[in-house]
N, C-alpha and C positions, 0 to 999 in steps of 0.2 A: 448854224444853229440860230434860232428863230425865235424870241420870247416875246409875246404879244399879248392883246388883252384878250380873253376867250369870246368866239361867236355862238351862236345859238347855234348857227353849220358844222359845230365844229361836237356838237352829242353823240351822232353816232361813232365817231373815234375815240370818246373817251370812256364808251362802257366797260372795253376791255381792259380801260387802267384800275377802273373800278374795280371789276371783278379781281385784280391782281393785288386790290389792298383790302380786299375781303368782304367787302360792299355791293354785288349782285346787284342790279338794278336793268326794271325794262327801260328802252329809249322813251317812252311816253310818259315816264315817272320821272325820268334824270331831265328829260324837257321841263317839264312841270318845276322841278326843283329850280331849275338854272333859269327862267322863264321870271318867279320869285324872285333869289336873287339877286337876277341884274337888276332889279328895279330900288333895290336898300343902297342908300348913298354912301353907306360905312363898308358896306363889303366888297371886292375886285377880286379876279380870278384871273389867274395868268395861265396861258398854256404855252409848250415850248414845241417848237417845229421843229426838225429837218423836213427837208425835201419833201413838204406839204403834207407829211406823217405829223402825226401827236405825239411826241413820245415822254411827254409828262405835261403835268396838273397840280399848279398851285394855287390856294383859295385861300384869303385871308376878310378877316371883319376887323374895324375901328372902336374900341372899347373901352369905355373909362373906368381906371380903380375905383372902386371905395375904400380903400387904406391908403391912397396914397393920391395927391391932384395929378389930374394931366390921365393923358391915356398911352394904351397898350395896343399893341395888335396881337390878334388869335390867328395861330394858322389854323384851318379846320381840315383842310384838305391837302395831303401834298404825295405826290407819286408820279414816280419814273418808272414806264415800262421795262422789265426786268431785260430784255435782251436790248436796251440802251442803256443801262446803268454803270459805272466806273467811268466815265467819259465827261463827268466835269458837268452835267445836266440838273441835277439837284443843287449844286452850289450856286449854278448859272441864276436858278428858279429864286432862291434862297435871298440873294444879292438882290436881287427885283423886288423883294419882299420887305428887304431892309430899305431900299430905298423909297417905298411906297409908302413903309413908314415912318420914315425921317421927314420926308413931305408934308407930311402931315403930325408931325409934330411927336410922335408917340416915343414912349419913353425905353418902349421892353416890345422884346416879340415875343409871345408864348409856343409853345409845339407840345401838345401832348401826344405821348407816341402809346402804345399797349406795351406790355411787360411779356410779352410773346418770344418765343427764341429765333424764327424770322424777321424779327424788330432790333437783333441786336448790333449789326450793319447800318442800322439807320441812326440808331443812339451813338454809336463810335462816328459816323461822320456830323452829326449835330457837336459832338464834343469838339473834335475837329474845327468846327468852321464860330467856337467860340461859346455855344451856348453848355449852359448847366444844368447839370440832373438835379431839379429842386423840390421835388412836391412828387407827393403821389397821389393819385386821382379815382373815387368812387364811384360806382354808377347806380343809377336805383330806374329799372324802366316802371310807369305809372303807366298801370294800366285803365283806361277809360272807363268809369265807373256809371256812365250814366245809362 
C-alpha cells in the first residue's frame, strides 16, 4: 500500500470513488476541480495505491478558527473504494492527514460525515481512530439569482 500526493493522471481512477460516496461527476468536471485545487497552497490530496489501482481519496484544506487562534484542517473528501475497505486503508489515509497537519501546525482535524445509515461504519471507525461526534451541520444551497 501506497499513500502519495494525488496526480492530475490519476482522475480517471477516481471518478468511480466519487460516484461510491455519492458525488457523480464527468472526468472533465473532476479535472477542472482538481486542476483548481492543486494550485491553493492550504489544500493537499492524498491518494492511496496498491498495485498502481486507487483504492482511496483523501483531501484535506488548512483553516484558521475565529473562536479560537491557530488553525484547523477540514477534511472535505475522503473514500475507500468499497471492495478495498476493512484492510486498514482509511486509517492508513487518516494518519497522513494527521500528519500533514501537525506539519503545519494545526490544532484539530475536522470531518463532516452525512447522518445517512450507509455513513454509520464511517462514524464507528472515526470514533475508533479518536475523533468525536461534536456538531451537527446545515446546508442551505443558494441558488444563482442573477
Amino acid at each position: 500500500m501506497l499513500i502519495r500526493h494525488f496526480k492530475i493522471s490519476d482522475v480517471p481512477q477516481i471518478l468511480p470513488l466519487m460516484k461510491q460516496l455519492g458525488y457523480p461527476t464527468t472526468e472533465d468536471q473532476f479535472q477542472q476541480r482538481m486542476a483548481t485545487i492543486q494550485t491553493l497552497p492550504n489544500y493537499q490530496t492524498f491518494v492511496a495505491e496498491e498495485q498502481n489501482i486507487i483504492v482511496g481519496l483523501l483531501g484535506v484544506s488548512l483553516q484558521h478558527f475565529y473562536e479560537h487562534d491557530g488553525t484547523f484542517v477540514q477534511v472535505g473528501v475522503f473514500i475507500v473504494d468499497e471492495k478495498f475497505r476493512g484492510q486498514g486503508i482509511g486509517r492508513q489515509l487518516l494518519v497522513t492527514s494527521e500528519e500533514w497537519a501537525e506539519k503545519y501546525g494545526a490544532r484539530k482535524i475536522l470531518i463532516n460525515s452525512g447522518n445517512r445509515e450507509e455513513r454509520k461504519n464511517a462514524h464507528q471507525i472515526y470514533s475508533t481512530l479518536g475523533y468525536e461526534a461534536k456538531s451537527i451541520g446545515f446546508v442551505k444551497t443558494i441558488n444563482n439569482r442573477r
